[in-house]
N, C-alpha and C positions, 0 to 999 in steps of 0.2 A: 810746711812739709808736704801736706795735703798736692797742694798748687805743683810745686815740683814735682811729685811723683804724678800727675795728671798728665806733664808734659814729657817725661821719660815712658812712664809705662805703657802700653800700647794698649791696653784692655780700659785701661781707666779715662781714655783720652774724649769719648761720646759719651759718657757722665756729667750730668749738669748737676749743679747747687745752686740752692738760694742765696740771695745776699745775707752775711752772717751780719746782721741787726741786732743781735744780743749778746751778752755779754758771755765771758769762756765759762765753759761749765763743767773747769776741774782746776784744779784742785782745789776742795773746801771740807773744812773742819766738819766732822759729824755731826748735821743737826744744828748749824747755822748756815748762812751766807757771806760767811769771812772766810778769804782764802786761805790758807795751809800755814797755822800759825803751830809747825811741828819743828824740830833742827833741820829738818831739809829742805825748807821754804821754796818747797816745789815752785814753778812760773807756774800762772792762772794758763790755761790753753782751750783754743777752741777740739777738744778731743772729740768729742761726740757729732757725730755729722749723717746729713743722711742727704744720699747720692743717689741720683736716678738717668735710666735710661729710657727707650723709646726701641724694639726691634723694629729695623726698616724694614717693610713689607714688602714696600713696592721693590725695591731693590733686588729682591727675592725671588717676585714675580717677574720681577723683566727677566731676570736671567731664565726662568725656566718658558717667558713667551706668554706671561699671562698678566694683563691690566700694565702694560707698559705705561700708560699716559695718566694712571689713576694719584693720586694723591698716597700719602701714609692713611690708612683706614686707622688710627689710630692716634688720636693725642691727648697729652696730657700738658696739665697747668698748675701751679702750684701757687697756691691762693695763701696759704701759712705755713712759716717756717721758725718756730719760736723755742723757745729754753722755758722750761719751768719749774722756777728757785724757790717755793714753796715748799718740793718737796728735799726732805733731809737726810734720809734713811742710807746714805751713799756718799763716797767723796767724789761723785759727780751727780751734776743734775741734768732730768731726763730732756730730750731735745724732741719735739715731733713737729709731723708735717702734714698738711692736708694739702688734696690733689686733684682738679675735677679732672675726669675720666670722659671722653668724648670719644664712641665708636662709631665709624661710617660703615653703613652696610657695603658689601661685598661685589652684594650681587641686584639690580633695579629693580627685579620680579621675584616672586617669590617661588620656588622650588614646588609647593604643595598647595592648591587654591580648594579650600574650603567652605562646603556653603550645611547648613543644620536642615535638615526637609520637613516638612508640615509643622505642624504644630507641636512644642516640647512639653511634657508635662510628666509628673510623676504617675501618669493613670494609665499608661501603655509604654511599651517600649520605640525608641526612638531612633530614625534613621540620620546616618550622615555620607553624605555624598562629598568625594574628593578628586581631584584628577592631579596627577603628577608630572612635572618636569623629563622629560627624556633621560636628561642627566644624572637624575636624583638617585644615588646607590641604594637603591631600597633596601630590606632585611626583612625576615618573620621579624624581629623583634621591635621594628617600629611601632609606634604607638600615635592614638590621639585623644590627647585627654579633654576634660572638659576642665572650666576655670571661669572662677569669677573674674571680672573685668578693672579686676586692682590687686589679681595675682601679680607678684614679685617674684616667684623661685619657677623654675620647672619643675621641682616636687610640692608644689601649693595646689594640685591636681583635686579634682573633688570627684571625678573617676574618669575611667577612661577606658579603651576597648582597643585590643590587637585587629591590626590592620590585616593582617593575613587568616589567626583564628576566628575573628569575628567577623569575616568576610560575605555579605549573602548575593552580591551579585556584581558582573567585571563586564567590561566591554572596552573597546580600544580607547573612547574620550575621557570614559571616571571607572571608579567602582564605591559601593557600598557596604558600608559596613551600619550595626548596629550596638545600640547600647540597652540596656535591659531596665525595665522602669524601675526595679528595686533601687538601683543604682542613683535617677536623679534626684536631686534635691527638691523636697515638696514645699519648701516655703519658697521656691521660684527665687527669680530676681534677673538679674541680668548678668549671660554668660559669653564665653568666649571661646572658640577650639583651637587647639595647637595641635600643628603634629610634631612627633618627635621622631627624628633621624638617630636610629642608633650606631649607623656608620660615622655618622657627622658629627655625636654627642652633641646635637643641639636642637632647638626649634626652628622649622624650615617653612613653617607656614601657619599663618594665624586667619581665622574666620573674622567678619564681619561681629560686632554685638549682638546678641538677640536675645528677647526674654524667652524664659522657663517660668 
């Protein structure tokens, strides 16, 4: 039923599936693995399915004139696709998938080059030197935080300082800004700076590692 409506419906036509390798996971009796021993002896069906797509990017881009020749920045692969009959609680059983996630950057350079100046310690306050992209939609609300060097989130931040309020000096190549010694961490170790684009919602440039 799936397959047919794949080939009629116009939405559902760029949806992939996995090969179904397991067995249908419905109809079954509550809290066994026998199928539907009720007066309606429902058929066993593969009902639970999980369908995925891919927005084309490039296609996107070409049409507005931008990365015509680039690849999809984006793909996915689907590593498992299984049923699992252990659980009983249901007259179906639940079906998951796992997915590796492959992103190509966008862009070859980065938007925000970052470098940390003198020496970092919690015993004085410390400068950071940045210079930005032409392009870069800047904002007061950007930001550059600090981060250890096996942060995972852009909120794993262990502080960080407004590029615009904490501004102490500008010129056409960079400008500086500052972070306040209360701020860094005094057991040190090794850090990392990102800035953060709040027109972009994202990270648009990351420093080199350096100890604190």
């Amino acid at each position: 039923q799936l397959n047919m409506a794949k080939k009629k419906e116009e939405f559902l036509k760029e949806f992939k599936e996995g090969p179904l390798q397991f067995k249908p996971t419905y109809k079954f009796d509550l809290d066994s693995e026998v199928y539907d021993t009720s007066e309606k002896k429902r058929k066993p069906a593969w009902t639970d399915r999980i369908l995925w797509k891919v927005k084309n990017f490039s296609e996107v881009a070409s049409k507005e004139g931008e990365f015509p020749e680039e690849e999809n920045p984006i793909s996915v692969t689907l590593n498992s696709y299984v049923s699992h009959m252990s659980y009983g609680i249901s007259d179906h059983k639940p079906v998951t998938g796992t997915f590796k996630l492959e992103m190509k950057p966008l862009v070859s350079d980065p938007l925000v080059v970052l470098n940390p100046e003198g020496e970092w310690s919690a015993e004085h306050d410390v400068l950071i030197r940045y210079s930005a992209a032409p392009e870069l939609p800047s904002s007061a609300w950007d930001w550059i935080g600090l981060f250890q060097v096996t942060f995972r989130h852009v909120k794993d931040y262990v502080t960080y300082a407004w590029v615009e309020d904490d501004e102490i000096s500008s010129s056409r190549d960079s400008k500086e800004v500052y972070m306040s010694a209360s701020e860094i961490p005094k057991m040190g170790g090794e850090f990392l700076l990102c800035y953060f684009s709040n027109n972009l919602q994202s990270i648009v440039g990351i420093s080199e590692p350096f100890q604190v």
